[in-house]
N, C-alpha and C positions, 0 to 999 in steps of 0.2 A: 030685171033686178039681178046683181050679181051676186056672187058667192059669198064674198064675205060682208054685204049689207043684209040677205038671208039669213046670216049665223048671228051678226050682230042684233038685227030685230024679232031675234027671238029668245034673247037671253034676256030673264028678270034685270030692271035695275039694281044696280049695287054686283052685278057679279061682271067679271074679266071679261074684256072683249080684244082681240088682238094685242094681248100682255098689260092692257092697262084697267084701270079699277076704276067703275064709272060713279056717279053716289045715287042713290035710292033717287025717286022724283018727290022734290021739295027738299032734298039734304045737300047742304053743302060740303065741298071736298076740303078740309083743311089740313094747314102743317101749322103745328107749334112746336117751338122750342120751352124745354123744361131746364131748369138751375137750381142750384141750390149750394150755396156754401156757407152758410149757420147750421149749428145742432147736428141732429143725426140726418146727414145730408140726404144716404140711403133710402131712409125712412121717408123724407120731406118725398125726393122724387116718387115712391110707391105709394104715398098717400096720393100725389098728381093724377097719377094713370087712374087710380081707383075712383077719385073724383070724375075724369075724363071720361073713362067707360058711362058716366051716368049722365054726362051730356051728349051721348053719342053714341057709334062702334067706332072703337079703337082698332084699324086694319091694318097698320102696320108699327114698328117702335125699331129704332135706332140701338145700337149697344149704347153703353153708359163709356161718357169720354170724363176723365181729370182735367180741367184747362186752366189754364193761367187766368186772372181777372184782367179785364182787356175794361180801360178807360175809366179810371176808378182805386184808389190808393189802399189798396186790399194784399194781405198776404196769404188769406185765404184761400184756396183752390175751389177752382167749382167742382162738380158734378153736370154733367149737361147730357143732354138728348134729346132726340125729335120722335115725335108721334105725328101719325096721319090719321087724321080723325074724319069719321062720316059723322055727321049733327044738322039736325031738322033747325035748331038756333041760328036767327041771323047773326051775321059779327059782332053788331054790336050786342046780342044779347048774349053772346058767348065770353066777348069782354066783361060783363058785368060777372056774371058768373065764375069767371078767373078768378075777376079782383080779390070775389067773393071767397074763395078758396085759398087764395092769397092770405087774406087778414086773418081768417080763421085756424091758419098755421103760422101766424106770428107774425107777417110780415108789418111793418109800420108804412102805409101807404101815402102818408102824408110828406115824409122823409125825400131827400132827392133821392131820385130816381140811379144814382151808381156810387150804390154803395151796400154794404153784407146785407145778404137779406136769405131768411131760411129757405123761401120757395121765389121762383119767379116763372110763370106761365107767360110766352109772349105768342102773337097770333104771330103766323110768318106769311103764310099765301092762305087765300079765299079761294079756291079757283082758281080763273083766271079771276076774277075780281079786283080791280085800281078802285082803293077807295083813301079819302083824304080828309076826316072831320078833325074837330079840336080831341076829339076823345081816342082818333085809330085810326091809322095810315097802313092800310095795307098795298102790297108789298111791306112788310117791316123796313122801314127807310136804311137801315145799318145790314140786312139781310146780307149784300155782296161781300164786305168788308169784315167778317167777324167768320173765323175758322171755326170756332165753336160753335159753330152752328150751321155751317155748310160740311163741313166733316160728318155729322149723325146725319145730315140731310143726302150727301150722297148715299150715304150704307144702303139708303130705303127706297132713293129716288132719284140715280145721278141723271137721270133723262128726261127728268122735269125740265119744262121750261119756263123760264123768269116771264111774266107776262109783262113786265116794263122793259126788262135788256132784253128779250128774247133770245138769249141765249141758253142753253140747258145748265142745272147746276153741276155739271162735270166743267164745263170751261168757266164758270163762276169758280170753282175752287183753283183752275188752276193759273187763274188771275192774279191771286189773290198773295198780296205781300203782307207780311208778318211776325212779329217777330211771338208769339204765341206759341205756350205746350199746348198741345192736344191730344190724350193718350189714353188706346181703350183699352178699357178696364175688364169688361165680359164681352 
């Protein structure tokens, strides 16, 4: 046995192993992106997390970026940021439970999908987990393509890598063409 599979199997799950964060056994590792540009956007976003915490541990969080609305006729500005969440929830019950948090702070879920809305919770990565139902495509299929959301994603985790591109989100951002603000705020 070597030295650092000795170090590694004997640290509890969920705690750092060679700079990375493993999740509990039965918890999945996830990133979501948070939005918000209705009301008191501040607010929307800290209602998220608090929600979040309750589906999970919340082990890491993004600073809070301004950004442009990207594909959607809005003069609104968001508020955006990524969390990395540990949760015993499978995806798709973690989706329900967005939704869930969603409506409950106003949003109209019925409404297309780009356009103002107070709060928006999106899953981004599972894991490694490729998944593709009618209700949740993870990888988030727009993940590469949207700065608002690889911007907070690098802060936390430029060394992830994309389990579809395999490439890490450090060369996903610097892919990445746009004519998008993104600008942090704390």
């Amino acid at each position: 046995m070597t030295r650092s599979s000795k170090a590694s199997g004997c640290l509890p799950d969920g705690y750092r192993c060679g700079g990375a964060i493993r999740p509990r056994r039965g918890a999945v590792f996830y990133y979501l992106g948070l939005g918000s540009n209705l009301g008191e956007r501040g607010e929307h976003i800290g209602k998220a997390l608090a929600f979040l915490a309750e589906c999970g541990r919340v082990l890491k969080r993004s600073s809070v970026y301004e950004t442009t609305p990207v594909a959607m006729d809005s003069a609104k500005p968001f508020l955006n940021m990524v969390v990395a969440l540990e949760s015993p929830l499978k995806p798709l019950e973690l989706l329900v439970r967005c939704k869930g948090h969603e409506a409950a702070q106003g949003r109209d879920l019925k409404s297309p999908p780009y356009r103002d809305r107070p709060i928006d919770i999106d899953i981004l990565l599972a894991g490694d987990l490729v998944l593709a139902t009618p209700e949740l495509t993870v990888p988030h299929p727009r993940l590469c393509e949207r700065g608002f959301v690889l911007v907070p994603l690098f802060e936390i985790a430029p060394k992830l890598l994309h389990p579809v591109e395999k490439v890490t989100v450090a060369r996903l951002l610097s892919r990445l063409k746009g004519s998008e603000t993104v600008r942090r705020l704390d």
